[in-house]
MARDREN-62155 format. One record per residue (C-alpha): residue number from 1; x negated, z, y. Coordinates in steps of 0.2 Angstrom, whole numbers, plus 5000, padded with zeros to 4 digits. Last residue first. Layout:
<pamis>
PAMI  seq  east  up  north
PAMI  NUM  X  Z  Y .
...
</pamis>
This chain:
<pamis>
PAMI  seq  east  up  north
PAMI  329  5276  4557  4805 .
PAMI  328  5265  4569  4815 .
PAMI  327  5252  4565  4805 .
PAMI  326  5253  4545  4812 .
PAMI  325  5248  4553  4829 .
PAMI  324  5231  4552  4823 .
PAMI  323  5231  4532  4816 .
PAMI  322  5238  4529  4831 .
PAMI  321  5227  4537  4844 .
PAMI  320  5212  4532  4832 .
PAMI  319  5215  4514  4834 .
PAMI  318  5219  4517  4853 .
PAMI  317  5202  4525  4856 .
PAMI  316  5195  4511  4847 .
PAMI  315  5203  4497  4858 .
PAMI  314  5200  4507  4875 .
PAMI  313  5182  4508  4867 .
PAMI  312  5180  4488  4868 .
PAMI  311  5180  4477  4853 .
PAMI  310  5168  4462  4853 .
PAMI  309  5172  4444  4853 .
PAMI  308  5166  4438  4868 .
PAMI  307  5146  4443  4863 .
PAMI  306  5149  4434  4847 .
PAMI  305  5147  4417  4855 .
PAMI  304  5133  4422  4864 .
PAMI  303  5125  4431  4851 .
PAMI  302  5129  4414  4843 .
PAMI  301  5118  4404  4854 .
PAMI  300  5105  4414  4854 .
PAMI  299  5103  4412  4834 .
PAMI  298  5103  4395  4837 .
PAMI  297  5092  4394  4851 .
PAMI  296  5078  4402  4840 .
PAMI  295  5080  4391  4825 .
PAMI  294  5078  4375  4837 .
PAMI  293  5062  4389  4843 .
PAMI  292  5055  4387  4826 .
PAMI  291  5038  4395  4823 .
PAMI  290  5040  4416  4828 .
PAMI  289  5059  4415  4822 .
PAMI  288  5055  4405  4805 .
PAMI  287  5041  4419  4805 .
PAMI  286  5052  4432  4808 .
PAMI  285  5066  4427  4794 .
PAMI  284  5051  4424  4782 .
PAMI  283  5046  4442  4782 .
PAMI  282  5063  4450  4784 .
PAMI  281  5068  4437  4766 .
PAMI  280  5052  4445  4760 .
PAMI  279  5055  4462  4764 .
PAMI  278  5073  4463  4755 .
PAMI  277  5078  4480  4758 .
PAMI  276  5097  4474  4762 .
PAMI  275  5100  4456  4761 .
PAMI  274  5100  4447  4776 .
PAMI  273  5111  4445  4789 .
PAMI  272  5107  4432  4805 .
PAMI  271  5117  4432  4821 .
PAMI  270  5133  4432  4829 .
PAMI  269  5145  4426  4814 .
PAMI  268  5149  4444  4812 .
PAMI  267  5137  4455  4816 .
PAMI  266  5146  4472  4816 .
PAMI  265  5154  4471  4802 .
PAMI  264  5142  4464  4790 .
PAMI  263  5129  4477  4796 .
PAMI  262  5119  4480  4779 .
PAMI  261  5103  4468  4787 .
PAMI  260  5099  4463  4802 .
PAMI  259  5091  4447  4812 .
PAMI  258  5099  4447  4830 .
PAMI  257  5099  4437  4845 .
PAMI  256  5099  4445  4863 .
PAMI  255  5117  4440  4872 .
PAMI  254  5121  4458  4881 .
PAMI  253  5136  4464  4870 .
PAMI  252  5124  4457  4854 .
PAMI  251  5112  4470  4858 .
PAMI  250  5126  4482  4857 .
PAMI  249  5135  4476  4844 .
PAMI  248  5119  4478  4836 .
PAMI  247  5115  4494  4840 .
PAMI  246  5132  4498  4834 .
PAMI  245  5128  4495  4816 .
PAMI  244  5144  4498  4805 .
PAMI  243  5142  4510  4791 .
PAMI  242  5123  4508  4785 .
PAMI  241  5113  4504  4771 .
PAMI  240  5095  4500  4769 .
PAMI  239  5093  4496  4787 .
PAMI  238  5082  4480  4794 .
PAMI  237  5089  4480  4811 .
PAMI  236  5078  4468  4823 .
PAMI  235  5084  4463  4840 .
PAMI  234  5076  4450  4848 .
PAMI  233  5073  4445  4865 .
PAMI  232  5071  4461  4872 .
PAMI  231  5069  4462  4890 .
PAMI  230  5086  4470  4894 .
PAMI  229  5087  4481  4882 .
PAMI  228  5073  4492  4884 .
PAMI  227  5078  4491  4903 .
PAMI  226  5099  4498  4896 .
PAMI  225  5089  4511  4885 .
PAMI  224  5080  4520  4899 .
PAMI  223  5097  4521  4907 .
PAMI  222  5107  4526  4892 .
PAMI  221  5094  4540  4889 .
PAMI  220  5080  4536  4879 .
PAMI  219  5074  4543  4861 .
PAMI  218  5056  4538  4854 .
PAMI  217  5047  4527  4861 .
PAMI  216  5037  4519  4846 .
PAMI  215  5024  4507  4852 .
PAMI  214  5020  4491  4839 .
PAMI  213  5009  4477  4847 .
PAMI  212  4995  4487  4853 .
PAMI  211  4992  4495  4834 .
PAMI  210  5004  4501  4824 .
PAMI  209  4991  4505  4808 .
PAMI  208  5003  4511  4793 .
PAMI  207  4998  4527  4797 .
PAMI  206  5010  4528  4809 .
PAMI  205  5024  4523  4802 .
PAMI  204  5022  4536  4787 .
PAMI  203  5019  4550  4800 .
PAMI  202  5037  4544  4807 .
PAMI  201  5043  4545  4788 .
PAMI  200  5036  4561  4786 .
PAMI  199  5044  4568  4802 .
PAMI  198  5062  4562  4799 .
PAMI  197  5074  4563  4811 .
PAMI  196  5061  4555  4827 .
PAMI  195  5071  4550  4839 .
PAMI  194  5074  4530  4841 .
PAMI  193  5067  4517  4849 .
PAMI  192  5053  4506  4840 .
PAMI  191  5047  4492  4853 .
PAMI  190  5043  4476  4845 .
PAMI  189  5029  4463  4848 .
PAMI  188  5024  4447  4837 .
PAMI  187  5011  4436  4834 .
PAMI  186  5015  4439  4813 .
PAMI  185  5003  4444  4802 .
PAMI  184  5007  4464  4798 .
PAMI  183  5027  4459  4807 .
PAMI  182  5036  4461  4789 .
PAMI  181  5026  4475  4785 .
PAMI  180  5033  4483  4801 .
PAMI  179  5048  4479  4798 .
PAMI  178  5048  4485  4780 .
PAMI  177  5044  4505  4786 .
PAMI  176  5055  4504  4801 .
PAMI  175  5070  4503  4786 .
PAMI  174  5084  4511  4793 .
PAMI  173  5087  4523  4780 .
PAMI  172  5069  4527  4779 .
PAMI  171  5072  4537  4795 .
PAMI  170  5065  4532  4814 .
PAMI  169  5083  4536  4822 .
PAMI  168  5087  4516  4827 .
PAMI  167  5082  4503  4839 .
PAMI  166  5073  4488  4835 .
PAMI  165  5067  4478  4847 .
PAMI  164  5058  4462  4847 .
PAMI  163  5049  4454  4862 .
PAMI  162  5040  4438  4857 .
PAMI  161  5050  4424  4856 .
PAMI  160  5062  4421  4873 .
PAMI  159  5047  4421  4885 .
PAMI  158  5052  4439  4893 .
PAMI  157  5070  4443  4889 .
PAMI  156  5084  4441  4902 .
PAMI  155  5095  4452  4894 .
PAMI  154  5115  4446  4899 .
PAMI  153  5124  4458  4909 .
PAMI  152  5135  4473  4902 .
PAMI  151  5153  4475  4895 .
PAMI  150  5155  4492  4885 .
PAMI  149  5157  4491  4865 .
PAMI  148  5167  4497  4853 .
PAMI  147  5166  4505  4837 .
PAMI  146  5179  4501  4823 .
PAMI  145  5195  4511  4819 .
PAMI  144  5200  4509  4802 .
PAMI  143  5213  4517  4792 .
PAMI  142  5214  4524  4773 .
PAMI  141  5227  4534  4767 .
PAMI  140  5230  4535  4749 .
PAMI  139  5210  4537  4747 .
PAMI  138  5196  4529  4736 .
PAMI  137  5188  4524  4751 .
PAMI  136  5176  4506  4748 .
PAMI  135  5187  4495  4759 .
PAMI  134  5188  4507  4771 .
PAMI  133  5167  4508  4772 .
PAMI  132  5168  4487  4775 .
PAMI  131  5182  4488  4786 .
PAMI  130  5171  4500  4797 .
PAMI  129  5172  4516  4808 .
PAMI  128  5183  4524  4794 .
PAMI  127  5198  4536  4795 .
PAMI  126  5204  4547  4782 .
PAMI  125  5220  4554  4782 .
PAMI  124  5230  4570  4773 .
PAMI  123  5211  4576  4770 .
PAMI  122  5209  4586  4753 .
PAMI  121  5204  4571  4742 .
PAMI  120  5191  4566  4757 .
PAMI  119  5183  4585  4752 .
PAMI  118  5183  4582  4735 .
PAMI  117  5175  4565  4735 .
PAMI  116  5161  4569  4748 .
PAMI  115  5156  4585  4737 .
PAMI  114  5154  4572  4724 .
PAMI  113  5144  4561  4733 .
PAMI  112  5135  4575  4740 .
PAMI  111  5130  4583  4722 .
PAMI  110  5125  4563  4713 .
PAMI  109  5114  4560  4729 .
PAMI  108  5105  4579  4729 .
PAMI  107  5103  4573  4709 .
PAMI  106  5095  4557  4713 .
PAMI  105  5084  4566  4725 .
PAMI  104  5087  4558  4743 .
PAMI  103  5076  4545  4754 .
PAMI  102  5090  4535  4760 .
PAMI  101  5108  4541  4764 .
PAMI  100  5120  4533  4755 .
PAMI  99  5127  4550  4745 .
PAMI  98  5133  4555  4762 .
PAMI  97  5144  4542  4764 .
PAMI  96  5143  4535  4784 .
PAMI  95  5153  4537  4797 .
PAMI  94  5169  4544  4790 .
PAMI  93  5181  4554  4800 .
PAMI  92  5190  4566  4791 .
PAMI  91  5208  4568  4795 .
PAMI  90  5219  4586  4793 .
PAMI  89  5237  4591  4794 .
PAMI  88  5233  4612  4794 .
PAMI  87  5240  4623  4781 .
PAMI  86  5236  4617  4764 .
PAMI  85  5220  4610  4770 .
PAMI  84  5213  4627  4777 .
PAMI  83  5204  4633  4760 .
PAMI  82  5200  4614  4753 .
PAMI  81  5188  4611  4768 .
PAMI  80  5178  4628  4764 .
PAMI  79  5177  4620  4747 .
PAMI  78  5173  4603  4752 .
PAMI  77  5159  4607  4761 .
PAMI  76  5147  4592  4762 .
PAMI  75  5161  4581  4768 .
PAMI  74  5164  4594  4783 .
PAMI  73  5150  4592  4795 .
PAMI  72  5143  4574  4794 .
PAMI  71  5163  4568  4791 .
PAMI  70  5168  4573  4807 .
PAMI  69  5183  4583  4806 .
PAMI  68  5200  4577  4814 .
PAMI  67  5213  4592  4814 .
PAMI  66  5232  4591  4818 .
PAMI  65  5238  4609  4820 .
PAMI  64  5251  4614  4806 .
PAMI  63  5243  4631  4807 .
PAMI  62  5235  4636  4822 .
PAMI  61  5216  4633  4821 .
PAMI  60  5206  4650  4821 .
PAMI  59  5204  4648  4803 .
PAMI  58  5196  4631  4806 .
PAMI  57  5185  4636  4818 .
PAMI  56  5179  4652  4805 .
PAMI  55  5176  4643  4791 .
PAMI  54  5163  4629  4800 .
PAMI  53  5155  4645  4807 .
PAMI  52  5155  4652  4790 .
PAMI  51  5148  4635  4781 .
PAMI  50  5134  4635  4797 .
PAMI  49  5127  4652  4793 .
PAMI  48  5129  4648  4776 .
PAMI  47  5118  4636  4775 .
PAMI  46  5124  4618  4779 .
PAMI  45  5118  4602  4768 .
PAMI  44  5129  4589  4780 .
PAMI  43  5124  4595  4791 .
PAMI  42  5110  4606  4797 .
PAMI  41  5120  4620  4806 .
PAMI  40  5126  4618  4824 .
PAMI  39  5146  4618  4825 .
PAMI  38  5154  4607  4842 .
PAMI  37  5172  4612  4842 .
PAMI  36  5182  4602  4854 .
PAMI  35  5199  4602  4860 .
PAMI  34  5208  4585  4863 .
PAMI  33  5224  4586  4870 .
PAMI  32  5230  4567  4871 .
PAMI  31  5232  4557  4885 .
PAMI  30  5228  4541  4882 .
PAMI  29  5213  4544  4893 .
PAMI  28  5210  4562  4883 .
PAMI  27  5209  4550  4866 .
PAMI  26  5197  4539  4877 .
PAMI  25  5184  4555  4880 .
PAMI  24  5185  4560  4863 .
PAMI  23  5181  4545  4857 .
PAMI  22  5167  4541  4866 .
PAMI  21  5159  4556  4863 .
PAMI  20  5163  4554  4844 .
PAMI  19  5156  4536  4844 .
PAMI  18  5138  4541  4853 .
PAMI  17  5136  4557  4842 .
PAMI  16  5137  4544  4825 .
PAMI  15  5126  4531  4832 .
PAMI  14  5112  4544  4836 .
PAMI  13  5107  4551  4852 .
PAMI  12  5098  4567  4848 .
PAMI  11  5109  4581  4858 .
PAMI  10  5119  4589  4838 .
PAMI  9  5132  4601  4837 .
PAMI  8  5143  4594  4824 .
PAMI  7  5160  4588  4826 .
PAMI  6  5176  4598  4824 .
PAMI  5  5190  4589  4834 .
PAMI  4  5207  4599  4835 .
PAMI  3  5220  4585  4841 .
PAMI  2  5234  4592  4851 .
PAMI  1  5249  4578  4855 .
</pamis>
């Protein structure tokens, strides 16, 4: 089978860029024909340079071709999504609802949202990279095919307390803002990793007063990132909202505890949730962390635990292989 994957040109390491590549590359092991059209434009509010370019792949696209769209690039666009739609059997593939991203007008919200709608109304499938996001799809033709994860050793950690990591883009969305607030009193470290996708928000971090205890690294390579890892000895995710979480499947992958909120999925029973935005609960949850080490080994103990039970990439690729071969039906 052909699969035509438009996706958005984009080298920062994010969650989203991380799941395409990988998908790509375990669609071609199961041997499918995956052709790839990488589109720059600043998705998902494109100009018009980036609507044409977007307009002109899939007019190029043979008709009755099996298309998978990256939700960054065409939920924005319904109208340029709509042209092709009759022609061409094509999937969206959701990472996150536009309309959930953090720091938008309530007007700019209420536009993506319904640009979001339209566009998923067009699509013959749409695939989630969550249950929690399918569950939520008003759509005939929902499926799910979940991140997955690569095996790797154990983090050693340094004293087991007072290394925390949070790794995420530095955007309110991901809330960097509360957990540094959360740590103003607290004898704890964290390493903020993560490129810089919102200036003002980075500024914002800053000025809150970092000091030694709080460095911001900015984006790593898997390598850099694997080290980072591997002396953390907790993971901190405080997002407002997110679709899955895989930075904390992939803490978890390597046993480090986690507190996080919005990433049902992800965490399972392998750490501790908390209620999105809520900076007192993130408060107390530190502190109990910094004070209580029986507290400490249970939250080890089922990273642990969770750490068996993650899905792999060979198990996403084969989700998506399915559901994508199911247009052919």
């Amino acid at each position: 089978m052909r699969v035509h994957f438009v996706l958005p040109e984009d080298d920062q390491p994010s969650g989203g860029n991380l799941y395409d590549r990988r998908a790509v590359a375990g669609l071609v092991a199961l041997g499918l024909d995956v052709r790839e059209t990488a589109l720059a434009g600043p998705w998902p509010q494109p100009d018009e340079r980036a609507r044409g370019r977007l307009d002109d792949a899939l007019a190029a696209t043979p008709d009755g071709s099996a298309v998978l769209l990256d939700g960054l690039v065409a939920c924005g666009v319904p109208e340029v999504v709509e042209a092709h739609a009759h022609r061409l059997r094509t999937a969206v593939l959701l990472h996150l609802p536009l309309a959930a991203e953090t720091g938008l007008s309530p007007e700019t919200a209420a536009r993506l949202d319904a640009a979001e709608r339209r566009t998923l109304r067009a699509a013959e499938l749409v695939l989630a990279t969550s249950p929690e996001a399918a569950r939520v799809l008003d759509h005939p033709r929902v499926r799910t095919a979940v991140p997955g994860t690569d095996p790797a050793p154990v983090a050693h950690g340094t004293d087991g307390k007072s290394r925390l990591l949070c790794v995420a883009s530095l955007t309110p969305r991901k809330g960097q803002d509360l957990l540094l607030r959360a740590l103003d009193d607290l004898p704890l470290s964290c390493d903020l990793v993560g490129p810089e996708r919102d200036s003002e928000h980075a500024r914002q971090l800053r000025a809150h007063g970092l000091g030694e205890r709080i460095r911001v690294r900015g984006a790593m390579t898997p390598p850099e990132l694997d080290d980072v890892y591997a002396t953390a000895d907790l993971l901190v995710q405080p997002s407002r909202a997110e679709t899955y979480g895989m930075a904390v499947t992939e803490a978890l992958a390597r046993g480090i505890p986690v507190i996080a909120s919005a990433v049902p999925d992800a965490l399972g029973d392998g750490g501790l949730l908390l209620p999105p935005g809520d900076l007192d609960a993130l408060t107390d949850a530190l502190r109990r962390w910094s004070t209580d080490p029986g507290f400490r080994e249970e939250l080890r103990a089922s990273a642990l635990h969770r750490r068996t039970q993650l899905p792999t990439w060979e198990a996403t690729a084969q989700q998506l292989a399915s559901a994508l071969t199911s247009l052919d039906a």
